[in-house]
TORPA-4810 file (N, C-alpha, C, O; in nm, 3 decimals):
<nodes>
NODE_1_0.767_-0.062_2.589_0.748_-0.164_2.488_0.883_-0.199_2.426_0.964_-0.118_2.380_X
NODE_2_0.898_-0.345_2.433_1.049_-0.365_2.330_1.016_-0.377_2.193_0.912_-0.426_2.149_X
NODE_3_1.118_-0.325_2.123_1.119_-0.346_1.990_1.216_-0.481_1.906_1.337_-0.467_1.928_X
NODE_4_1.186_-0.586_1.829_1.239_-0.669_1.790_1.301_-0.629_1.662_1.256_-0.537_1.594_X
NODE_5_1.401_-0.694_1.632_1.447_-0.711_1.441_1.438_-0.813_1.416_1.492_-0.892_1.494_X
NODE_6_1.385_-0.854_1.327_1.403_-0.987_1.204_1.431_-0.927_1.077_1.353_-0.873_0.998_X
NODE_7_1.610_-0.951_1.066_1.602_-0.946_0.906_1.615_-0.758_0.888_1.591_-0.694_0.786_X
NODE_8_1.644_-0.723_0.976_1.642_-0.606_0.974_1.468_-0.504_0.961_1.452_-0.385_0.931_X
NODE_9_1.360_-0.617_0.999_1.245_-0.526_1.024_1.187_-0.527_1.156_1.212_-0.620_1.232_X
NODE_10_1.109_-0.425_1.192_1.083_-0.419_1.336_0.964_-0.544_1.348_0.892_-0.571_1.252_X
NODE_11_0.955_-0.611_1.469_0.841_-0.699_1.489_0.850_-0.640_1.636_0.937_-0.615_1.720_X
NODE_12_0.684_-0.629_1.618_0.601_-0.654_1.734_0.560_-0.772_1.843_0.508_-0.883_1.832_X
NODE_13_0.604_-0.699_1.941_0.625_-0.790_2.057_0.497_-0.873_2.139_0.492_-0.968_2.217_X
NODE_14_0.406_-0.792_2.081_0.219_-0.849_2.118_0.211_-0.708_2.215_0.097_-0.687_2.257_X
NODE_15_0.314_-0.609_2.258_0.237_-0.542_2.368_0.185_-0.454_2.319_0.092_-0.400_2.379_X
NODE_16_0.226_-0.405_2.186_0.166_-0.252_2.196_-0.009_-0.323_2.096_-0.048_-0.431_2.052_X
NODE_17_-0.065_-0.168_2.105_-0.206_-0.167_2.084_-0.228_-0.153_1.961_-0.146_-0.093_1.891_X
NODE_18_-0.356_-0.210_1.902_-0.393_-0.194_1.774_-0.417_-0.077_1.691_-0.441_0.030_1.746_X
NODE_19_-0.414_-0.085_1.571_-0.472_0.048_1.525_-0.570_0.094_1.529_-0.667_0.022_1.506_X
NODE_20_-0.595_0.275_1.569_-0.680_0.299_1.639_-0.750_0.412_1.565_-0.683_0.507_1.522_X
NODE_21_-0.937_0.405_1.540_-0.983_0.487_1.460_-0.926_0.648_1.551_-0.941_0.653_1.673_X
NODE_22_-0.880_0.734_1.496_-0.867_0.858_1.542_-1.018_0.946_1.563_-1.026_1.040_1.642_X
NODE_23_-1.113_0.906_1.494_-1.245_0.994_1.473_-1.287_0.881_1.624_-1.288_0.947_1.728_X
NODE_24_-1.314_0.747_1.643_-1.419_0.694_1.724_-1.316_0.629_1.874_-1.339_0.618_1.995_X
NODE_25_-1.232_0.609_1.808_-1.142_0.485_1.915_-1.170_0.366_1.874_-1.092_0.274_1.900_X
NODE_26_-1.283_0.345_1.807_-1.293_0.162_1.759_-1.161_0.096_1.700_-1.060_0.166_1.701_X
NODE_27_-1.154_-0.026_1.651_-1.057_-0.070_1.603_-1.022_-0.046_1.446_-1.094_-0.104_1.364_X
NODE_28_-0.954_0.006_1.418_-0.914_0.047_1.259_-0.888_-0.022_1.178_-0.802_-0.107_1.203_X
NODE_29_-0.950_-0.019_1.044_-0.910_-0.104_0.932_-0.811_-0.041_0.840_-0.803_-0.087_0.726_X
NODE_30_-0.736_0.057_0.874_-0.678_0.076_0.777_-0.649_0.245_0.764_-0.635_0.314_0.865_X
NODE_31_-0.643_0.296_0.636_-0.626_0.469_0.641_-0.712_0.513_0.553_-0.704_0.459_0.443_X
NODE_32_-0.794_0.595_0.565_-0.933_0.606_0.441_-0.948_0.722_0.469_-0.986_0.759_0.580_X
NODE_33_-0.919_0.808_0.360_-0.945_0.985_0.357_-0.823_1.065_0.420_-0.805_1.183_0.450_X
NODE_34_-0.732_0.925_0.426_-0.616_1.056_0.502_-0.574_1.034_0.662_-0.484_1.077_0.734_X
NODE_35_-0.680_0.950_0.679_-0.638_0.917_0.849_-0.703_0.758_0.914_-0.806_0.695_0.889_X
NODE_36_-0.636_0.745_0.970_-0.649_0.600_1.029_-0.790_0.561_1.090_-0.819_0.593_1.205_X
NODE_37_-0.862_0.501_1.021_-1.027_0.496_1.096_-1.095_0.411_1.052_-1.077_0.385_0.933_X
NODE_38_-1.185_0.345_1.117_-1.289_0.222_1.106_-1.328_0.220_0.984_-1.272_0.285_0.896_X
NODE_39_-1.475_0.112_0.953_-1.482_0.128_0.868_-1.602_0.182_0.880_-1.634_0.262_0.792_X
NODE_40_-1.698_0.154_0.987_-1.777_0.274_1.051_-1.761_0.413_1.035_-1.873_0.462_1.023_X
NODE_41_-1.692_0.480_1.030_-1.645_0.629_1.032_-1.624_0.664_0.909_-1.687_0.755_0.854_X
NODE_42_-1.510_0.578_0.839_-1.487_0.556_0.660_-1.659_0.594_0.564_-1.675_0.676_0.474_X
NODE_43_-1.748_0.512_0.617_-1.865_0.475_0.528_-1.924_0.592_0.609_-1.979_0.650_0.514_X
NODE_44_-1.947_0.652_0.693_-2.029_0.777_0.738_-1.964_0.869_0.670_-2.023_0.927_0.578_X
NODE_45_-1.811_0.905_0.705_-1.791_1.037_0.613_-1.750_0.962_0.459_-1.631_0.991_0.457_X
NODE_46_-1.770_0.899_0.355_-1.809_0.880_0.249_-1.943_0.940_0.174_-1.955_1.013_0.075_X
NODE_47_-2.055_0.867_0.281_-2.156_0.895_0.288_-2.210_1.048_0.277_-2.311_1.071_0.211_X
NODE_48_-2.145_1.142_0.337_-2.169_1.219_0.355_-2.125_1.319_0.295_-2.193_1.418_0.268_X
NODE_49_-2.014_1.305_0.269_-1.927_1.341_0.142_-2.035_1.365_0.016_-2.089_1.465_-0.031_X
NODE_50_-2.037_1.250_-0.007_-2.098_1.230_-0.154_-2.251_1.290_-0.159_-2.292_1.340_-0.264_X
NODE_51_-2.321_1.284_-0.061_-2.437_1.327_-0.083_-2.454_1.458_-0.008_-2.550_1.458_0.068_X
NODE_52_-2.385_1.567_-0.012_-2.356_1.660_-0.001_-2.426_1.695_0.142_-2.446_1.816_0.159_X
NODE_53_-2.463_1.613_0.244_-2.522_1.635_0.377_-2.510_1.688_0.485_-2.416_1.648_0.554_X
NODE_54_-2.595_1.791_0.535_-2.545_1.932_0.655_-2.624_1.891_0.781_-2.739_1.912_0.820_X
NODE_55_-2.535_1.834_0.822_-2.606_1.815_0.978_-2.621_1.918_1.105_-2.541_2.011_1.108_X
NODE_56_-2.704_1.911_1.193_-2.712_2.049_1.318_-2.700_2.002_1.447_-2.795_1.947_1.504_X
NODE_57_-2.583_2.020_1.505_-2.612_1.992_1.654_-2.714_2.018_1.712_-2.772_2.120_1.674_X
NODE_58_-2.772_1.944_1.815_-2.895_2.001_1.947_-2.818_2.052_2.003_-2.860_2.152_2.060_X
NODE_59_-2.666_2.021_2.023_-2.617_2.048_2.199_-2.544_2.157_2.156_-2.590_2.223_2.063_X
NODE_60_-2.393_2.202_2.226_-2.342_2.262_2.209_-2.225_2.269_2.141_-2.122_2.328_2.174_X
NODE_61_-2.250_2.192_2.025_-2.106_2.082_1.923_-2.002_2.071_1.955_-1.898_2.111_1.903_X
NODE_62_-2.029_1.990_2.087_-1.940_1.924_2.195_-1.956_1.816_2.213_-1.876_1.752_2.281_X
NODE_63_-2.083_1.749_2.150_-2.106_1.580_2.183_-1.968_1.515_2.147_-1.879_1.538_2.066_X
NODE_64_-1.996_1.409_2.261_-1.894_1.286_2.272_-1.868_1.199_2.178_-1.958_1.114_2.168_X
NODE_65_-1.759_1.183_2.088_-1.778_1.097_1.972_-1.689_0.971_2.026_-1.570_0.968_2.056_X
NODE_66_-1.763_0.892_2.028_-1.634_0.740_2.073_-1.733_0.621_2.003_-1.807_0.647_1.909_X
NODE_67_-1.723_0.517_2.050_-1.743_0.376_1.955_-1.877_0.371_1.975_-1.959_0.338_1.890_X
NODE_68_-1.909_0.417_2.133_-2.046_0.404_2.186_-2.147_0.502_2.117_-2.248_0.491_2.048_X
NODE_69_-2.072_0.604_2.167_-2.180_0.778_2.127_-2.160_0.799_1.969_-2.216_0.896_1.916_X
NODE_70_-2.071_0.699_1.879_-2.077_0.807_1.765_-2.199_0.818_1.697_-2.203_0.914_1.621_X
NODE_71_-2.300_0.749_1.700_-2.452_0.755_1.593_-2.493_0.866_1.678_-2.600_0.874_1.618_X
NODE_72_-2.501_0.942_1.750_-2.586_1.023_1.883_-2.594_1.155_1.777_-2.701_1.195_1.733_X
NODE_73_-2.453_1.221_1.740_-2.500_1.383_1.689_-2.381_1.324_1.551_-2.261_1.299_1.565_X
NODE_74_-2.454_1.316_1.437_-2.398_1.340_1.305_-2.308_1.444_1.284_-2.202_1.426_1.223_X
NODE_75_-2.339_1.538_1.326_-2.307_1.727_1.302_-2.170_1.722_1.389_-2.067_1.781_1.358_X
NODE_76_-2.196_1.614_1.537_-2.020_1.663_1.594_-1.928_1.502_1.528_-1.807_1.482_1.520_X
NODE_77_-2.010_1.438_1.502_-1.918_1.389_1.428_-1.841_1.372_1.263_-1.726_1.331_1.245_X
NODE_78_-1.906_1.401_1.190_-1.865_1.494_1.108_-1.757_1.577_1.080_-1.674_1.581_0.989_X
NODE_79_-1.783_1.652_1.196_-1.673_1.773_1.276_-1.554_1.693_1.293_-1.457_1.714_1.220_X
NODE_80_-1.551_1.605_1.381_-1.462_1.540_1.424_-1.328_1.486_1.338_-1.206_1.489_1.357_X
NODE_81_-1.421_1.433_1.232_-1.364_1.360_1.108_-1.297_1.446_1.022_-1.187_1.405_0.984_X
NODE_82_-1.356_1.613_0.960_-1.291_1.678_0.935_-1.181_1.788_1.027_-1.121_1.890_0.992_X
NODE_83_-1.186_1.723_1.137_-1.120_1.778_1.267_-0.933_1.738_1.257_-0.827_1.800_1.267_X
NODE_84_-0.985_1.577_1.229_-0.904_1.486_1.264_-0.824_1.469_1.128_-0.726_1.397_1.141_X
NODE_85_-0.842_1.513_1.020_-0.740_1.512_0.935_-0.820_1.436_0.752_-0.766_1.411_0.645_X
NODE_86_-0.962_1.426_0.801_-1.052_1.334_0.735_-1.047_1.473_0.582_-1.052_1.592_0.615_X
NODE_87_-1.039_1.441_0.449_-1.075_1.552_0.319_-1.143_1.483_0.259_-1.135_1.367_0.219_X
NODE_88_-1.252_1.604_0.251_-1.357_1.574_0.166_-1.307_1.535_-0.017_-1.370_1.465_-0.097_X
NODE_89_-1.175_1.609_-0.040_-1.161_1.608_-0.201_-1.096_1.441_-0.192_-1.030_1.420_-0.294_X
NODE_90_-1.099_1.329_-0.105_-1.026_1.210_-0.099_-1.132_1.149_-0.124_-1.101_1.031_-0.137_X
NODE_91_-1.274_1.167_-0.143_-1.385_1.087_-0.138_-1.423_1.150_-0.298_-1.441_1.266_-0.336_X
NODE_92_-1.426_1.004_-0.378_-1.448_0.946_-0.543_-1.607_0.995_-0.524_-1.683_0.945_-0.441_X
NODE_93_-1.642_1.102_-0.617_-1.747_1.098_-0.609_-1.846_0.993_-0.765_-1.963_0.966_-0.789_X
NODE_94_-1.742_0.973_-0.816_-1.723_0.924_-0.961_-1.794_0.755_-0.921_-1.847_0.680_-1.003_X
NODE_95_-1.778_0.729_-0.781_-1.783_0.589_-0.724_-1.937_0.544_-0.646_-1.959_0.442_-0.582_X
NODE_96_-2.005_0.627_-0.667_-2.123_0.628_-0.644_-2.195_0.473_-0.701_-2.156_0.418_-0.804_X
NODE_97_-2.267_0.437_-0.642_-2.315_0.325_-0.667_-2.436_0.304_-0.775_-2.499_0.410_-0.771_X
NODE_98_-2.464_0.265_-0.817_-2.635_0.292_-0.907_-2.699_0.170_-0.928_-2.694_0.112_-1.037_X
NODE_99_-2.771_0.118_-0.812_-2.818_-0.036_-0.830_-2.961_0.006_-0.964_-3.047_0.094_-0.956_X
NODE_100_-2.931_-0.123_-1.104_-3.041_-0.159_-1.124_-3.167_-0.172_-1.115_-3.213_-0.248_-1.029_X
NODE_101_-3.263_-0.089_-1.215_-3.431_-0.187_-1.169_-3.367_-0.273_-1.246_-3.260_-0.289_-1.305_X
NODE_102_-3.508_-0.343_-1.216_-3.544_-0.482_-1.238_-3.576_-0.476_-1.398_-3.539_-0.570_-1.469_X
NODE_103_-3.645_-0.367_-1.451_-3.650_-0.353_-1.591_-3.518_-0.368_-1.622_-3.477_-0.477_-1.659_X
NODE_104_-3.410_-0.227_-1.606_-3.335_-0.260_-1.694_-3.227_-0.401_-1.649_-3.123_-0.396_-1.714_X
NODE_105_-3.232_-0.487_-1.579_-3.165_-0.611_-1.564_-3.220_-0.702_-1.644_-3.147_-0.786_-1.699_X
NODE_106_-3.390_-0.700_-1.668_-3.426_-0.759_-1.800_-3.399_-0.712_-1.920_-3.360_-0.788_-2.009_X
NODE_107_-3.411_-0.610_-1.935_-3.352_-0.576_-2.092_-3.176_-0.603_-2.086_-3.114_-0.643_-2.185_X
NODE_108_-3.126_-0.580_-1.981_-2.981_-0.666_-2.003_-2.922_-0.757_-2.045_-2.821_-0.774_-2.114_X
NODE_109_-3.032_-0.848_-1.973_-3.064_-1.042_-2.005_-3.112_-1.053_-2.165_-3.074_-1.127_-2.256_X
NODE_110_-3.229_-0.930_-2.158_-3.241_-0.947_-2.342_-3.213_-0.968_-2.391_-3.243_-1.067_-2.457_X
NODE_111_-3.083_-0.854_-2.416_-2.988_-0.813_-2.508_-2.886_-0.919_-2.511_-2.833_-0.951_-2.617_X
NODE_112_-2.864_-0.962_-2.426_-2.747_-1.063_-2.414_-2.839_-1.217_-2.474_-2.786_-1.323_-2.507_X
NODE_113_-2.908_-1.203_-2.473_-2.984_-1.330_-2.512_-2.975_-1.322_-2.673_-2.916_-1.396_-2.751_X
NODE_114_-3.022_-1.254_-2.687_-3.070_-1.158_-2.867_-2.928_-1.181_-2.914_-2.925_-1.243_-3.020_X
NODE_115_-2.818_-1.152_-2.869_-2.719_-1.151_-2.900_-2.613_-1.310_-2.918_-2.535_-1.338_-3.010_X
NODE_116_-2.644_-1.385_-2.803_-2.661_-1.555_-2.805_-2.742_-1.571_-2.939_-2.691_-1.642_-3.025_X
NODE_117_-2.843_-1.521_-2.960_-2.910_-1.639_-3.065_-2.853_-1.603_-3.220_-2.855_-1.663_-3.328_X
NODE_118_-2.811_-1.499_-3.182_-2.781_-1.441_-3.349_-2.632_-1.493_-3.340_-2.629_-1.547_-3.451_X
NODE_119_-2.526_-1.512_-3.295_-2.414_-1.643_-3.268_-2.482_-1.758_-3.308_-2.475_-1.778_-3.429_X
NODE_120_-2.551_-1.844_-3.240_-2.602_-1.945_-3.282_-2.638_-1.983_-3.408_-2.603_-2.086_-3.465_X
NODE_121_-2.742_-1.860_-3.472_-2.783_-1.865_-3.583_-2.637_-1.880_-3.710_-2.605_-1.955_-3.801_X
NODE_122_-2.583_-1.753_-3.640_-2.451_-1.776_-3.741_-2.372_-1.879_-3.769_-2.330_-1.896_-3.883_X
NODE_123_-2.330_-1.996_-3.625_-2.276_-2.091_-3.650_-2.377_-2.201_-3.710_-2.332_-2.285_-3.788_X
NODE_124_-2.516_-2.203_-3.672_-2.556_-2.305_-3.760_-2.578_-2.299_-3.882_-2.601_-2.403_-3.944_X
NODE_125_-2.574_-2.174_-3.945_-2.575_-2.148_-4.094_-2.446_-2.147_-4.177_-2.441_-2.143_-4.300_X
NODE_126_-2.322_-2.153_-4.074_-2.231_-2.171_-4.167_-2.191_-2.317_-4.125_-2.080_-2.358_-4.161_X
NODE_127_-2.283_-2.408_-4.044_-2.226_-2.545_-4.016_-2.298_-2.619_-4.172_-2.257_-2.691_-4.263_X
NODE_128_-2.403_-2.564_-4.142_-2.514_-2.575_-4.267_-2.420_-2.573_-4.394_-2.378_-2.667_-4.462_X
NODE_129_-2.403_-2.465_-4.404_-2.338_-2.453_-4.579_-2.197_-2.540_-4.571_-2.167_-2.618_-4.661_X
NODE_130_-2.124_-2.523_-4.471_-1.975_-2.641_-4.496_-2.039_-2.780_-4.490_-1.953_-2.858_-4.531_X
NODE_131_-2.145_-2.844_-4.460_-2.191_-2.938_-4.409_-2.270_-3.008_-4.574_-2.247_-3.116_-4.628_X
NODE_132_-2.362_-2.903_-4.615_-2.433_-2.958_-4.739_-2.312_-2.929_-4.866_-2.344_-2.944_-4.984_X
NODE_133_-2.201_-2.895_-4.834_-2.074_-2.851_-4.971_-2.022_-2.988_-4.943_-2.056_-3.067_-5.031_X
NODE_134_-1.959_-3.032_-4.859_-1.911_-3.145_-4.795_-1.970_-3.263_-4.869_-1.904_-3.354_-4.920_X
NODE_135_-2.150_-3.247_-4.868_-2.242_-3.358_-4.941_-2.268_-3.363_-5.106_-2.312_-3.452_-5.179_X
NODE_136_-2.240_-3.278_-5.120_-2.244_-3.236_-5.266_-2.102_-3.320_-5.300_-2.110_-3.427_-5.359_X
NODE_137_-1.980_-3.269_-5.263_-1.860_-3.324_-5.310_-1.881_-3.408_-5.296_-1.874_-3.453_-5.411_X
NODE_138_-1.906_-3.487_-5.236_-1.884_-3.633_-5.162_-1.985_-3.744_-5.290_-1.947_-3.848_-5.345_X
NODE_139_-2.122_-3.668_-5.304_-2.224_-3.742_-5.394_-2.166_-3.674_-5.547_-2.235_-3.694_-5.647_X
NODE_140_-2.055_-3.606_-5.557_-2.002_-3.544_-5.691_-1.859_-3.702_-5.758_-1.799_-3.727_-5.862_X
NODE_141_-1.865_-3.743_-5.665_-1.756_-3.808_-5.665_-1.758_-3.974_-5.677_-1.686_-4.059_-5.730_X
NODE_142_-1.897_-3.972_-5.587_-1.940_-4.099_-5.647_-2.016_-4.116_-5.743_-2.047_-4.234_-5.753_X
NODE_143_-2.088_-4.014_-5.862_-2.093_-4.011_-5.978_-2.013_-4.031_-6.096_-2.049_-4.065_-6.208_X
NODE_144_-1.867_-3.996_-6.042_-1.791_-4.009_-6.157_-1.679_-4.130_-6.170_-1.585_-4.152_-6.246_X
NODE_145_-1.743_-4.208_-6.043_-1.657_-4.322_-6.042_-1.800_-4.421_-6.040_-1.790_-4.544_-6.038_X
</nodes>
């Protein structure tokens, strides 16, 4: 493979190969937990991470982990991931997701509503009082002329 400079940085010539998940071989998005891997692999050991999950080989925790076979044995892939350089202490457990019911998204809307009207109320009560002071002066003034 040749290597180019521009500017004093290396550019790629188109030959060499993309980045490559180390756990599957798929194509890599990036570095997540410490090592270069999909986002397939990323979201399984996340997943798994966080919800503290013990998987069991059938075979002889030797299954084939690649792009094709990796859903086949959880347990060797897993393995793999913490094989390959993947830490569990790199996964936020703090980041857990917590979708909404539907109750509390209405009492959300409530509150935020409840909270709109009592604004409202406030500005029309003080549009109110600058508004009838305004009329008072105004009818104070053509009394005395």
């Amino acid at each position: 493979m040749q290597q180019f400079f521009t500017m004093g940085l290396p550019v790629n010539d188109g030959t060499s190969q993309r980045d490559i998940c180390v756990v599957c071989h798929d194509n890599a998005s990036g570095y997540h937990y410490g090592v270069m891997s999909c986002e397939g692999c990323k979201g399984f050991f996340r997943r798994t991470v966080q919800k503290n999950m013990e998987y069991t080989c059938h075979k002889e925790k030797q299954c084939p982990v690649d792009r094709v076979s990796r859903n086949r044995c959880q347990a060797c892939r897993f393995q793999k991931c913490l094989d390959k350089g993947m830490t569990k202490e790199s996964v936020r457990q703090d980041r857990t997701r917590k979708r909404k019911t539907r109750d509390e998204e209405k009492d959300t809307e409530l509150d935020e509503t409840r909270g709109l009207m009592s604004t409202i109320e406030e500005i029309t009560d003080a549009y109110r009082e600058a508004f009838s002071q305004a009329s008072r002066e105004v009818s104070d003034e053509n009394s005395l002329s």
